[in-house]
PATI-321492 format. One record per residue (C-alpha): residue number from 1; residue in one letter; x, y, z. Coordinates in Angstrom, 3 decimals. Layout:
REM PATI-321492
TORVO    i  aa         X         Y         Z
TORVO  NUM   a         X         Y         Z
...
***
This chain:
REM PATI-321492
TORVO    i  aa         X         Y         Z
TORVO    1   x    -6.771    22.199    78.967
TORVO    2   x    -8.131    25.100    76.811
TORVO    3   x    -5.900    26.341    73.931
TORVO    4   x    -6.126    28.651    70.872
TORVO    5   x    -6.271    26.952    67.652
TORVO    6   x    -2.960    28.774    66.892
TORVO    7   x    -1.481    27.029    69.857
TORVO    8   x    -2.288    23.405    69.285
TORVO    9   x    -1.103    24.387    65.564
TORVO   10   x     2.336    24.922    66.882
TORVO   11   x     1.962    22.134    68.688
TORVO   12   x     1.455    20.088    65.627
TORVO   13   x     4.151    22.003    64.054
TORVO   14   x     6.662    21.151    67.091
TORVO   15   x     5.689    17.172    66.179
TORVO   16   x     6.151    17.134    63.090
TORVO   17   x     1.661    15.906    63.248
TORVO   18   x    -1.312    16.788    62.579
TORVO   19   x    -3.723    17.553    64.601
TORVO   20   x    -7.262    15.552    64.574
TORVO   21   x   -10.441    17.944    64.136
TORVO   22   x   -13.458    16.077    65.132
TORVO   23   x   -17.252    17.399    64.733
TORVO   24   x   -19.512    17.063    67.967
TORVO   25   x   -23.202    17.607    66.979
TORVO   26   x   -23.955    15.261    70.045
TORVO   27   x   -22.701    14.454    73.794
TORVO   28   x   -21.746    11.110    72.407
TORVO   29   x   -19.259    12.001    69.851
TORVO   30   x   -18.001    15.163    72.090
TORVO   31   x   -16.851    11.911    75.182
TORVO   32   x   -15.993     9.659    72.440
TORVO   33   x   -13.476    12.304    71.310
TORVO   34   x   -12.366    13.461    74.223
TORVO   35   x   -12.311    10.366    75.885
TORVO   36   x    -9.686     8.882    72.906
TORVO   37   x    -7.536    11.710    73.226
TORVO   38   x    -7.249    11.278    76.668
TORVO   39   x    -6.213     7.603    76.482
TORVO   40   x    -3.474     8.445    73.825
TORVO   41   x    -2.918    11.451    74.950
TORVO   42   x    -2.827    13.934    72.003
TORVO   43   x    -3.920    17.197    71.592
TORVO   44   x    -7.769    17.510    69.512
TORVO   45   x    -9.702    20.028    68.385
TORVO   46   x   -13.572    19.810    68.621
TORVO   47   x   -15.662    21.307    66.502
TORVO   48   x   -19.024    22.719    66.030
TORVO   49   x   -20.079    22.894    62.551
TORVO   50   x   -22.531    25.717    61.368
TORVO   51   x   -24.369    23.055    59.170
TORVO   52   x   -25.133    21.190    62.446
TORVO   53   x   -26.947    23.756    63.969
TORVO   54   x   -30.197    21.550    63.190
TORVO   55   x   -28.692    18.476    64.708
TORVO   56   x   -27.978    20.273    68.034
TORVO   57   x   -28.039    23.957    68.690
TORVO   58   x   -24.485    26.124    69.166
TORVO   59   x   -25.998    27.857    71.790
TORVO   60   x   -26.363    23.855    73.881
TORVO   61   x   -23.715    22.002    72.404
TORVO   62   x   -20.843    25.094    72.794
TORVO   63   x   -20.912    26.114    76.434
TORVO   64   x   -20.706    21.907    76.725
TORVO   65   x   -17.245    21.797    75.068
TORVO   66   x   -15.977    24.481    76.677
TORVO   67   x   -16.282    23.300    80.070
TORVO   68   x   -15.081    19.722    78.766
TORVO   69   x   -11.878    21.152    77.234
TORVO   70   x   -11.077    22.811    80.458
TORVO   71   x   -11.176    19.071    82.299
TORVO   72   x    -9.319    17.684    79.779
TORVO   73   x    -5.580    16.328    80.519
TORVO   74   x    -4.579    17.025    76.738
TORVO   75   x    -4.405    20.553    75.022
TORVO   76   x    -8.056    21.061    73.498
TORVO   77   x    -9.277    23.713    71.183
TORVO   78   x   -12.525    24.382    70.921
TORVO   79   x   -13.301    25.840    67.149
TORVO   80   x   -16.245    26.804    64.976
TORVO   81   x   -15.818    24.569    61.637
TORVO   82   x   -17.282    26.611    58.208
TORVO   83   x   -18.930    29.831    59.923
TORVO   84   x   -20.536    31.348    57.116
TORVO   85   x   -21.715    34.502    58.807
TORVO   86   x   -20.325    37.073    61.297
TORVO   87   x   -23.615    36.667    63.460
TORVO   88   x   -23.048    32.969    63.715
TORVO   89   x   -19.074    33.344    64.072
TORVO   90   x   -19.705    36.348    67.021
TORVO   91   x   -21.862    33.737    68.150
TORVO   92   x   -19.275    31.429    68.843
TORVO   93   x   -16.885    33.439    70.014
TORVO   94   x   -19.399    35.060    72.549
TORVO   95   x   -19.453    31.101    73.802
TORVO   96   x   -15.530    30.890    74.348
TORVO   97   x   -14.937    29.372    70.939
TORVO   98   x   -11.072    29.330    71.039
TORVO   99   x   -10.556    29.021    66.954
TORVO  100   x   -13.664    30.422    64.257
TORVO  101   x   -13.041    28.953    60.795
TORVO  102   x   -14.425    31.911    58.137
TORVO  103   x   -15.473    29.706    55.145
TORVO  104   x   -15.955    32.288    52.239
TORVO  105   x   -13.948    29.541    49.623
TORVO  106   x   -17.245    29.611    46.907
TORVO  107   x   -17.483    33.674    46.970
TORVO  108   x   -15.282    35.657    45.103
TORVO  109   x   -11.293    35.961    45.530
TORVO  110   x   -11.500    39.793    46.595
TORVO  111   x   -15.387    39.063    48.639
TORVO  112   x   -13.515    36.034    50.221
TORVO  113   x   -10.404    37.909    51.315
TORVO  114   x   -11.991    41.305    52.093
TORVO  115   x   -14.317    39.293    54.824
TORVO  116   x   -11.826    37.218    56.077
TORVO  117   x   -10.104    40.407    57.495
TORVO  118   x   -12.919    40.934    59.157
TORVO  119   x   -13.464    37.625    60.521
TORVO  120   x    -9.893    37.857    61.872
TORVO  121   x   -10.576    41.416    63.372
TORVO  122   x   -13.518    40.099    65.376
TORVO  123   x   -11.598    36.858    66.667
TORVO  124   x    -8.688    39.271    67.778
TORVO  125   x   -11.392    40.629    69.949
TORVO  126   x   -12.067    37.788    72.128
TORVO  127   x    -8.273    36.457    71.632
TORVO  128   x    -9.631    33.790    69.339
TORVO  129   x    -7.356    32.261    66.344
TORVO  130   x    -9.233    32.186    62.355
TORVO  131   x    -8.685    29.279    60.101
TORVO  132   x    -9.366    30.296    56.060
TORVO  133   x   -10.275    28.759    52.673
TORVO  134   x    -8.716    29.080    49.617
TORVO  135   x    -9.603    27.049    46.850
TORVO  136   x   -12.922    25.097    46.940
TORVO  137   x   -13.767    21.150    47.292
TORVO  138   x   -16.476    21.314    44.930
TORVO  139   x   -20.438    21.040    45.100
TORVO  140   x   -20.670    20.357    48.372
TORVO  141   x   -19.229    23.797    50.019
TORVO  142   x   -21.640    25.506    48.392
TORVO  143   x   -24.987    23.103    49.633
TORVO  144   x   -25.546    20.938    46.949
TORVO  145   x   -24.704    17.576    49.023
TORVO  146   x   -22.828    16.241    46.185
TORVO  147   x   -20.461    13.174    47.626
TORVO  148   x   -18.953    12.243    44.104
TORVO  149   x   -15.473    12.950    42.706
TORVO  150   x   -15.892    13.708    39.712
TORVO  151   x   -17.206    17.765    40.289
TORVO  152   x   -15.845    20.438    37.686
TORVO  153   x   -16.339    23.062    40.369
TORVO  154   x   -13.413    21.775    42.169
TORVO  155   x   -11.061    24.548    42.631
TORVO  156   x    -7.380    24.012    43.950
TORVO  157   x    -5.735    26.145    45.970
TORVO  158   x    -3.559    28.383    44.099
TORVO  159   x     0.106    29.086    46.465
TORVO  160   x     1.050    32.040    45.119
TORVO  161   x    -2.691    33.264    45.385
TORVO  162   x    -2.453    31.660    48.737
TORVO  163   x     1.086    33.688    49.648
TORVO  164   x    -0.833    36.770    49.229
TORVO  165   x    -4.160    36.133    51.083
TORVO  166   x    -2.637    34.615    54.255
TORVO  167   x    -0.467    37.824    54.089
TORVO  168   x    -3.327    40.286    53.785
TORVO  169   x    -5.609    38.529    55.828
TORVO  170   x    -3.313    37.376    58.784
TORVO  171   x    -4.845    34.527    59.271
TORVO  172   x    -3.437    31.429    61.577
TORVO  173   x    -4.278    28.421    59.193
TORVO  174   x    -5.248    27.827    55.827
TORVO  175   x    -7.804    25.457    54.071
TORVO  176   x    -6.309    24.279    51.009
TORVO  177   x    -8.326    21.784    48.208
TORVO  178   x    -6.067    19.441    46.923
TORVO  179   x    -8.352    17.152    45.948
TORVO  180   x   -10.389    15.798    49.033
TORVO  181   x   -14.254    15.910    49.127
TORVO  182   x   -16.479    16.229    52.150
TORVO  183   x   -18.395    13.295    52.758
TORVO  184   x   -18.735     9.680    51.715
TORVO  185   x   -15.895     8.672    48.659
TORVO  186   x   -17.829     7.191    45.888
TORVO  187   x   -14.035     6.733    44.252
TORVO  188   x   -10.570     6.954    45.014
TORVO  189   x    -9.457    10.526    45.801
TORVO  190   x    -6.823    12.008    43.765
TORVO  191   x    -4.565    13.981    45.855
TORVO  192   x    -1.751    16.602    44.685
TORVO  193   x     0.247    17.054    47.458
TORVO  194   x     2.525    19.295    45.582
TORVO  195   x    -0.207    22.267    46.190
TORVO  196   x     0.524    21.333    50.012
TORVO  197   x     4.398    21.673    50.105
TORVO  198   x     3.704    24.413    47.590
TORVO  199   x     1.845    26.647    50.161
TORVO  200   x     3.637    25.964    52.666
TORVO  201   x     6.869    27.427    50.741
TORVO  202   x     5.077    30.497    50.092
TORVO  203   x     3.331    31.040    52.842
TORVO  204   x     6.542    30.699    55.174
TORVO  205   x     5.388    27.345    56.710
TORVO  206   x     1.181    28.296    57.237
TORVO  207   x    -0.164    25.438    59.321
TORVO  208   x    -1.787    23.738    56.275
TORVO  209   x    -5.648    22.591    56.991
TORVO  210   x    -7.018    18.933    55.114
TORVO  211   x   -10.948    19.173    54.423
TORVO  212   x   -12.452    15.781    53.576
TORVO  213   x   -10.642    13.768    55.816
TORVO  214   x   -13.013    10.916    55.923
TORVO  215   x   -12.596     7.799    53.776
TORVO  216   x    -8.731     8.941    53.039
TORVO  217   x    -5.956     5.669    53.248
TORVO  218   x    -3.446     5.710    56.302
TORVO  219   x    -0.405     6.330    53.719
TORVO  220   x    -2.429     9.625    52.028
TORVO  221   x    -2.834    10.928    55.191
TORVO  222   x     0.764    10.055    56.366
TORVO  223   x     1.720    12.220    52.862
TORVO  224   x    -0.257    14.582    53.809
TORVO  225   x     1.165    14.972    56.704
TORVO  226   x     5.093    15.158    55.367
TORVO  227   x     4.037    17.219    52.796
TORVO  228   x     2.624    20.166    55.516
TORVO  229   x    -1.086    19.390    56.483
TORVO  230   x    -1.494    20.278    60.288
TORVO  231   x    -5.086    20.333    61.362
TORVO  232   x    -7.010    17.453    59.913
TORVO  233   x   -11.188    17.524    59.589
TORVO  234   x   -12.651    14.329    60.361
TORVO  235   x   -16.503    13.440    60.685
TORVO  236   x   -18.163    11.129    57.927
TORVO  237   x   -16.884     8.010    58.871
TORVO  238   x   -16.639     8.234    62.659
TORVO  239   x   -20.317     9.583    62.052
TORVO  240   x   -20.950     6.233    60.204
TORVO  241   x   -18.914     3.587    62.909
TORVO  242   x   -21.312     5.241    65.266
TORVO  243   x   -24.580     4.486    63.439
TORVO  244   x   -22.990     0.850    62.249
TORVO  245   x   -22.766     0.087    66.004
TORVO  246   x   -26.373     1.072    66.839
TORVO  247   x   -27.164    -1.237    63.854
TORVO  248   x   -25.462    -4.097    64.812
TORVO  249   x   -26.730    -3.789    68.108
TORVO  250   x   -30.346    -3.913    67.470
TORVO  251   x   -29.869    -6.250    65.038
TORVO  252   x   -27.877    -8.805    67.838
TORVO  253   x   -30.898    -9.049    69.912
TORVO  254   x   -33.695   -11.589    70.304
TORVO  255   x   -37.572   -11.057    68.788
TORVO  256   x   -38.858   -10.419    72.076
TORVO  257   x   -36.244    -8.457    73.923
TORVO  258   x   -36.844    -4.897    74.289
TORVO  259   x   -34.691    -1.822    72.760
TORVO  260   x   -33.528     0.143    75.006
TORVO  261   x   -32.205     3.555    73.636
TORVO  262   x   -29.149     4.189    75.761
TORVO  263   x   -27.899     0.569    75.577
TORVO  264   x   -28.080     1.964    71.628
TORVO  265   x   -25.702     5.124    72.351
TORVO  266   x   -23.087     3.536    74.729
TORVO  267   x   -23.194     0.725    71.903
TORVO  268   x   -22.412     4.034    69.614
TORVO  269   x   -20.349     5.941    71.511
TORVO  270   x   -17.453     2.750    71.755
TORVO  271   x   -17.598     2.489    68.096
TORVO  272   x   -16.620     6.016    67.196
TORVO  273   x   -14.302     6.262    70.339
TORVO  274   x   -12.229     3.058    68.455
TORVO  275   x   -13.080     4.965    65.094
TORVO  276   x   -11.580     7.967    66.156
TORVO  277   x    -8.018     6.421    68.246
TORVO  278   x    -7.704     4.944    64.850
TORVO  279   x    -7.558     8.521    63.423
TORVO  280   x    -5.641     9.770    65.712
TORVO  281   x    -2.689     7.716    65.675
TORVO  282   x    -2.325     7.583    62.243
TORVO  283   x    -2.448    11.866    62.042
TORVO  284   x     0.112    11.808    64.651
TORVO  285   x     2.367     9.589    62.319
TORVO  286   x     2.283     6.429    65.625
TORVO  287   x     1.685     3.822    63.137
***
């Protein structure tokens, strides 16, 4: 079933959960998604990533997840995860892109805000919901590939700055660094969850959005979740299960026997499926 992102928010907000946000850049990952959320049945979003538009085109992958989102027995938004431009975002919502994320978190406050009204006028157009970012992660929003912790250009989300720009900008969920990273953890995040509960009391209860999801311990995420986060990105390490798999199973057969490269991706495919349920049930607080 094919919902807004504002929709599956208020779902998450109903639960008391949050909501698992999962990148497809491949028809494996999209039915290892899918296909978990079916067997627990939870709502998911799926996402197509503008960074990923090397891996696998928009133009291919999006039509895809539409049509799987409409099969699906569970509530499924479809969303564009850090659209940097309007082209790419119009894009995407040309597709039937039920959610656009507008990611202007490294330009400055007044830039950031001023095109995120924009961003949410376009999406009104098609009837499409607009997730924001306040705040930055560090390095790696702005291209640098930087996995570390330790990044001065880490910015956290201010809530009273964040009171004003969900306000102006009437966005439906907000991005907020609290001390995730994208990408592989080299060390143990540090995570104020005060900026969380924070937001969310200034914002009137904003469905709260956790970048950096990857490589965070079941009880973070479960205080993440208490504390307001609703949508939850996840990619990195269901990303990695998959390749691990593919690994393993090369590596588990004889000299002489030959490789055959969809016995690789079903071998893939399981992994993140497992990966993923793993996710799931511990954003939706089941264990």
């Amino acid at each position: 079933m094919l919902v807004t992102l504002k929709e599956i928010l208020k779902i998450a907000e109903d639960r008391s959960i949050a909501v698992g946000a999962f990148n497809t850049p491949n028809m494996e990952s999209l039915l290892a998604i899918i296909g978990a959320a079916e067997e627990l049945q939870v709502p998911v979003i799926i996402q197509a990533a503008q960074c990923h538009e090397t891996l696998i085109p928009i133009s291919v992958i999006g039509p895809i997840m539409i049509e799987h989102a409409k099969k699906s027995t569970v509530p499924v938004c479809v969303h564009l995860d850090h659209g940097e431009t309007f082209e790419y975002l119009e894009k995407a919502l040309e597709i039937g892109f039920t959610g656009v994320m507008y990611d202007g978190s490294v330009l400055p406050y007044e830039e950031n805000l001023e095109n995120t009204k924009k961003a949410v006028a376009l999406a009104q157009k098609y009837g499409a919901s607009v997730e924001a970012e306040l705040g930055s992660m560090g390095k790696r929003e702005s291209g640098s590939g930087d996995t570390t912790n330790e990044d001065d250009t880490k910015i956290y989300t201010d809530p009273e700055q964040a009171k004003r720009f969900v306000k102006d900008t009437g966005i439906d969920a907000l991005a907020c660094s609290f001390g995730t990273t994208h990408g592989i953890y080299l060390t143990k995040p540090r995570l104020d969850f005060s900026v969380v509960e924070n937001v969310r009391v200034q914002t009137a209860g904003s469905p709260v959005v956790m970048h950096g999801g990857s490589g965070v311990n079941k009880e973070d995420f479960h205080a993440a979740v208490k504390a307001g986060v609703r949508k939850i990105n996840y990619f990195t390490y269901m990303d990695k299960s998959g390749g691990t798999a593919a690994a393993e199973y090369i590596s588990s057969l004889n000299a002489n026997e030959p490789i055959f490269y969809s016995s690789i991706i079903i071998a893939a495919q399981e992994a993140m499926k497992e990966n993923v349920k793993e996710a799931m049930k511990t954003f939706a607080l089941m264990e």
